[in-house]
N, C-alpha and C positions, 0 to 999 in steps of 0.2 A: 274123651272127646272124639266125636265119631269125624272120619276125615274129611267129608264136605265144608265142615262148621271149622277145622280147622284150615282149609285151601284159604275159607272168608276172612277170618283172621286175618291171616300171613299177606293177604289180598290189601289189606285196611292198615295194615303197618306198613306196607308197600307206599300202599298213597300217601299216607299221611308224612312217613319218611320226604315222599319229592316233593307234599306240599310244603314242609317246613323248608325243603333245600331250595324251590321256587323262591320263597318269601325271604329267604336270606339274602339270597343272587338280587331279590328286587331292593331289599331295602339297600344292600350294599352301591348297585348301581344309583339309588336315588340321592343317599347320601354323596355320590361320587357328582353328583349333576347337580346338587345344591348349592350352592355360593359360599366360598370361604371368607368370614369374615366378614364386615357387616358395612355397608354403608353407610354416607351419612356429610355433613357439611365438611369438607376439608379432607375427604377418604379419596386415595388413590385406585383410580380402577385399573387391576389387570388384568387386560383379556390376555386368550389364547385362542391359537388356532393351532390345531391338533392332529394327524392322520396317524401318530402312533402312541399318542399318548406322552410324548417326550416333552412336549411344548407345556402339555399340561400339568407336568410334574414338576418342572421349572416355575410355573406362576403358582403352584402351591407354596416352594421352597421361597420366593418372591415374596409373596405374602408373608409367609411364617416371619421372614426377615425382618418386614417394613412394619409386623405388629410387634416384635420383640424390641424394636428399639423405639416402640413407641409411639409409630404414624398409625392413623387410622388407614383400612384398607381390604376392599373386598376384591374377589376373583369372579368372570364370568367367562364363559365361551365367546367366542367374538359374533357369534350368530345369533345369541340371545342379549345382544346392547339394542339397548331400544336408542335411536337416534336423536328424539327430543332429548333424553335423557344425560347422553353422548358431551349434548353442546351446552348443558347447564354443568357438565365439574372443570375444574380448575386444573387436573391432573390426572393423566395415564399413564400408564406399563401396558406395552402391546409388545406377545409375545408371539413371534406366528412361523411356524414350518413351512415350507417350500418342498414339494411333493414331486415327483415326475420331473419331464422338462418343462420347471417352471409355472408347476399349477397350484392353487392354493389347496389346501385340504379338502375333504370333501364339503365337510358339515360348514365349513363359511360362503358356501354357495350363495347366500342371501344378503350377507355383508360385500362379496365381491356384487352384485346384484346392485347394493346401495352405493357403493364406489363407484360403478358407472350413470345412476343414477341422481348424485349428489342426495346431500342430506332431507331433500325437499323437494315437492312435486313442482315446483317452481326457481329449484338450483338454487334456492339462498345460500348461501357462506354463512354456515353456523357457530364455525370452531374457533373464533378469533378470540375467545378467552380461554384455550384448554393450552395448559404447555404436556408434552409426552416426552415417551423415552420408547425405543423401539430394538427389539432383541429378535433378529434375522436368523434362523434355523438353515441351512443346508447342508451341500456336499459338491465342493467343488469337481468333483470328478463330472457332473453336468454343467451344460453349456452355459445354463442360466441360473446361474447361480446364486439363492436368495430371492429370487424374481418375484416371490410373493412377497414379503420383507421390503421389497424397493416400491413393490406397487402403491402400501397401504402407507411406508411413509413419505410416497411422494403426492397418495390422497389426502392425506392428513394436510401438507402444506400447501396444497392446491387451495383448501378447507378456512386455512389462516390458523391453524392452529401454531402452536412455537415450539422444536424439539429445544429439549432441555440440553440432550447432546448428542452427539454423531451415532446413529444407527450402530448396533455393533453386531457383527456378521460373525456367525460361528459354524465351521467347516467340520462337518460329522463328529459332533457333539463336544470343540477341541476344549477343555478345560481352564486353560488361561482365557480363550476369549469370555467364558462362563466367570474367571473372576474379577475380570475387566468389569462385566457388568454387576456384581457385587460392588467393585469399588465405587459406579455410580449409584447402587440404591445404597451406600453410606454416607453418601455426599447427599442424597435426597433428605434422607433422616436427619441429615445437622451435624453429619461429617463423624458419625459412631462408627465403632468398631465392629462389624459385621464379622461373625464367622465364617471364613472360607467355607466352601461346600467340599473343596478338594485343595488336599493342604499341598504347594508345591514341592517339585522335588529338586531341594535347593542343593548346590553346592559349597562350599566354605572357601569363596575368594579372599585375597586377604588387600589391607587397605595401605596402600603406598603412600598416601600424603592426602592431607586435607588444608585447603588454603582458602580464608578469607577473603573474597573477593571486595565487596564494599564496606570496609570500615566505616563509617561516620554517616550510612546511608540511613536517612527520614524512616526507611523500611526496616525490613527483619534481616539478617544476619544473611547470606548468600556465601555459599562454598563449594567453590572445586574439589571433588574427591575422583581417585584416582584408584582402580582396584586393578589387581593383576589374577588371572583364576590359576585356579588349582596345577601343578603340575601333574604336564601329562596329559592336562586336557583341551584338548582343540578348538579353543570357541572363537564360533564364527555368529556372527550376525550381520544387517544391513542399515544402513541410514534410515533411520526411521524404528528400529526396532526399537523394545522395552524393556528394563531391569526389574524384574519381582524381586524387591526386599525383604527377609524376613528379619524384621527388627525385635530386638530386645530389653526389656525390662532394664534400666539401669539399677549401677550395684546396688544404691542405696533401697529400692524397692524388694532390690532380693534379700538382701539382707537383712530389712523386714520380714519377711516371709519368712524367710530359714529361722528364725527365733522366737516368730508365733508356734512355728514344729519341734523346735527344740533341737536344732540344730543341723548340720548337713551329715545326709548319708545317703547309701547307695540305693537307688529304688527301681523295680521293673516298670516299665509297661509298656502294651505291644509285644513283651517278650527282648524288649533291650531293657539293660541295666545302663543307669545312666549315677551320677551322680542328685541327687534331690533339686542340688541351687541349679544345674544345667538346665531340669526342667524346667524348673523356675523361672531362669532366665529367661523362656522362648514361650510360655504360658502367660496367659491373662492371668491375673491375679486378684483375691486370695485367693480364690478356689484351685490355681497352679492347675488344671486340666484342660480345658479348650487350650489350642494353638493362637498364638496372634495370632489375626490377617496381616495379608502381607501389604505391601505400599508398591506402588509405582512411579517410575520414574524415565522419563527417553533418555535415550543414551545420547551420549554428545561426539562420539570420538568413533573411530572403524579400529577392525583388528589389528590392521598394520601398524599404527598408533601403539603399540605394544599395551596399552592400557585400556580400562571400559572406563570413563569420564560419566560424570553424574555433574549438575547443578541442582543442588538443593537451598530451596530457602527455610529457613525454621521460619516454625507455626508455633505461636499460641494460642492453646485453647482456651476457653473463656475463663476454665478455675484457673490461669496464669500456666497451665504445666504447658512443656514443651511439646509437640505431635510428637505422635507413636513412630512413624518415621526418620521424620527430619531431625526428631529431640535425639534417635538414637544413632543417625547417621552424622549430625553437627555436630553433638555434645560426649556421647559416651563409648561410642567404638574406637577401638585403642590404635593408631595406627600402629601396620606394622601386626593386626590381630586379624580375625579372622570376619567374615561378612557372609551373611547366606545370603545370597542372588541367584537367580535362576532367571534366563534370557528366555522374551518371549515373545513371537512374531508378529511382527504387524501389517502386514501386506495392505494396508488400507493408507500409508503413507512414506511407503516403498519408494525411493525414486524415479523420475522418469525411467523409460526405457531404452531413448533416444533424446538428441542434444537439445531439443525443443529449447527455448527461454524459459526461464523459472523465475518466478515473483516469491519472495520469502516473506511472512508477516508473522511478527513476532513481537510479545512482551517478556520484561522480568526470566523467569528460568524459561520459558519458553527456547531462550539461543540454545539450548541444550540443544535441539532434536533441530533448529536451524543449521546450528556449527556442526551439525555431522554430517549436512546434505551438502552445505560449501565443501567440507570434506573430497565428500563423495563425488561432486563435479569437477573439483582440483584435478583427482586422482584417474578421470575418464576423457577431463582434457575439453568439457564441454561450458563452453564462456555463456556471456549473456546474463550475467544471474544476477537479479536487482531485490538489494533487501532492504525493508521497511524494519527498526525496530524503538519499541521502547522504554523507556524506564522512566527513573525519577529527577537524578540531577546527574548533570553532566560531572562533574567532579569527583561525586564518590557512586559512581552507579553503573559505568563505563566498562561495561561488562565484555572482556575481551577484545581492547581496544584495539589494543598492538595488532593478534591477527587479523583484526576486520579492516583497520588502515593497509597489511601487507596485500591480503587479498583485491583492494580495490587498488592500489599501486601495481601491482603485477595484473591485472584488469579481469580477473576472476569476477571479481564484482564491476558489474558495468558501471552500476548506481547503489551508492548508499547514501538512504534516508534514514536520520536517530531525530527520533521524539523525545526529549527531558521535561515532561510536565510539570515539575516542580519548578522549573528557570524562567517561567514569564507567566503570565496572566492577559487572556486568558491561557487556561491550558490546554498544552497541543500533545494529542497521544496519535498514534500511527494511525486510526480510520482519520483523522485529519489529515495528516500526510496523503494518505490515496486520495482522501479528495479532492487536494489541493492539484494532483497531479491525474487528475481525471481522464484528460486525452490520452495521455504516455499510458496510462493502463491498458486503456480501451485498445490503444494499439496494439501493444503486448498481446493481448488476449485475442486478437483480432489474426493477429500472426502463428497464434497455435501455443502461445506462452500455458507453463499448468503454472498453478497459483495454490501455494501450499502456507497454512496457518498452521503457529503452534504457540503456545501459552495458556491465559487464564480464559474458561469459558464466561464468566462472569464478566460483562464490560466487554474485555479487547473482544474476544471474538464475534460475540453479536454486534456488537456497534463496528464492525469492519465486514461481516457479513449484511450488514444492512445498507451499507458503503457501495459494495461490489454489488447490490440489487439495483440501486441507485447510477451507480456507473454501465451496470452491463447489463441490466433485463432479468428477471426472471427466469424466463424462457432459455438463455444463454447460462445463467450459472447453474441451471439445472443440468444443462444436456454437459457443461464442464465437469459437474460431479458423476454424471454417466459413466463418462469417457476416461475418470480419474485423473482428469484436469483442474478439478479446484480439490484439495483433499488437507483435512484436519487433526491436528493430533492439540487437542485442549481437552483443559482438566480446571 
């Protein structure tokens, strides 16, 4: 082959080489821009908004989630939602980064465009049948932090649409607030076990006493548990913080397992040898490989308290078993044995920073994450603090009577309101209380009082946020939530 005819050659494999690598790089990016997942009546849409990609890897894993346990559900860019389209679902996942100080990615330039524009050339309110959930991207180390995240779901409820639940804000990319919002897409799905994306890194508390609170109560079981950590280790956390559970398999389950395998022995993986039933214990079963997810729970109690305090109520699931949680925090941890917890921050319901007045609203295990803020005002000496709470019957439901009567004798509590819905007809749960007491809020609030909720989202909290619309404006509980003056920990 004379060497002109071979330069054309080597010429011709050349191109053809970058054509094939062109047409890869295209399909790869096209498949990357196509919609995961498919739409359709009752399909949850999750957008993103993206500047590194992060946001978008998140509403992939999002998706993957909410099709694995069996919701329908597609992914889009937040710039390619058409807005007709927008205000006909039922349901959103909006996942969006916070770029700079405060800007939103590049590519939702047209979304931030129809945010100031309202849905319509004529500003109609489209959104009044969509409920959402909203996953805030940043880095506190800037001023404005999440500020895209705040903007779209304060458009969204400008809009009428309904958050399912509190925005949940995550500080350069921190992993608990990531399985925070795992625990609400399991609660979307019909309360399934979702795989953690990042399994935490628990320690082995051990558990001091577990006590019956409401015997004889209409409800489910309620118990004080009481854990002590590890020695040696310093744990600290704030009113308002949370307990990651890793629960376990009760024996009877594992010992199932162990003798569909043929009995217990020693096994690797990851490179630790573990005992077989160990793994067993802390794995989904049968397959014995995936990790539980973990549970959550507010803490009730501060460090000084020598103990971390939990209020749990057991769940049954609809086949009658016990929750994955509560079944093995009630029923099968041994006291006196070992508890994997790992504490984990919540700066979204931190307490004040100064003596301001504080309005508490609170249901059922709710007092958890109340009784740690009375705590925490005890111990700083700052009075004024008026708690709304409720339950079911006065008699067996009386959840922490004794300290909530000392606190209000020693005048900790300026005011305490209990709602027992089950004791009269009709029934009165705690948004009836605030309403009854409309002015005394208004004032509160008026004077600079924050106003912190905590229990079931279902019921107490909407129907007391619709309360405090009612009593205070719009306008005022918004710029409350700004300033971290109204602030929520429900579940």
């Amino acid at each position: 082959m004379d060497p002109v005819t071979q330069r054309w050659l080597w010429a011709l494999a050349v191109l053809a080489a970058y054509a094939l690598f062109c047409a890869l790089v295209w399909r790869r990016h096209a498949a990357r821009r196509r919609p995961k997942g498919q739409a359709g009546d009752g399909a949850v849409l999750v957008a993103y908004a993206s500047q590194t990609g992060f946001a978008r890897d998140l509403a992939e894993r999002t998706v993957d989630g909410l099709l694995s346990a069996g919701q329908k559900a597609w992914m889009e860019a937040i710039d390619r939602i058409d807005p007709a389209r927008l205000s006909g679902l039922s349901r959103a996942l909006f996942i969006v980064s916070t770029t700079g100080e405060g800007d939103a990615p590049d590519h939702a330039a047209g979304f931030v465009r129809r945010m100031r524009d309202g849905l319509a050339a004529d500003g109609t309110v489209a959104l009044s049948g969509l409920e959402y959930g909203l996953l805030a991207l940043g880095d506190r180390s800037y001023a404005r932090f999440c500020a895209f995240g705040h903007a779209v779901d304060g458009w969204l409820r400008h809009q009428g649409a309904r958050p399912l639940f509190d925005p949940v804000e995550v500080d350069d990319g921190d992993a608990g607030a990531l399985r925070h919002w795992q625990q609400h897409l399991g609660r979307m799905a019909g309360h399934v076990h979702l795989p953690d994306w990042s399994t935490p890194d628990y320690a082995p508390w051990t558990l001091v006493d577990r006590r019956h609170l409401n015997p004889g109560s209409p409800g489910g079981p309620v118990h004080h548990l009481r854990l002590r950590p590890p020695a040696g280790v310093d744990a600290i956390w704030q009113a308002g913080d949370i307990a990651e559970i890793g629960p376990c398999n009760p024996p009877d389950a594992v010992a199932g397992a162990l003798a569909a395998r043929g009995g217990d022995r020693a096994e690797t993986r990851g490179g630790v040898t573990r005992p077989l039933s160990h793994w067993l214990a802390e794995a989904v079963l049968p397959d014995g490989l995936e990790p539980l997810p973990h549970r959550e729970y507010s803490i009730a109690s501060l460090p000084g308290d020598g103990t971390l305090d939990l209020v749990v109520r057991q769940v049954t699931g609809p086949d009658g078993r016990p929750g994955l949680g509560s079944g093995w925090l009630g029923l099968h941890a041994p006291p006196g044995g070992p508890v994997r917890l790992r504490l984990r921050r919540n700066p979204g319901f931190h307490p004040p920073a100064d003596d301001r007045p504080l309005i508490l609203v609170g249901n059922g295990t709710g007092i958890a994450g109340l009784r740690a803020h009375l705590k925490a005002r005890e111990r700083a000496g700052h009075g004024r603090n008026w708690l709304l709470f409720g339950e079911r019957t006065a008699a067996h439901d009386s959840l922490f009577a004794d300290e909530l009567a000392a606190w209000r004798d020693s005048g900790l509590l300026t005011r305490l309101d209990l709602a027992f819905s089950r004791d009269q007809v009709p029934r009165v749960h705690v948004q009836h209380l605030l309403a009854a007491s409309m002015d005394q809020v208004a004032a509160w609030a008026g004077e600079g009082a924050a106003i912190y909720v905590c229990g079931s989202l279902e019921g107490m909290a909407r129907d007391v946020h619709h309360t405090l619309l009612d009593i205070l404006g719009a306008d005022m509980l918004e710029q409350m939530a700004a300033d971290r003056r109204y602030c929520r920990d429900v579940y």
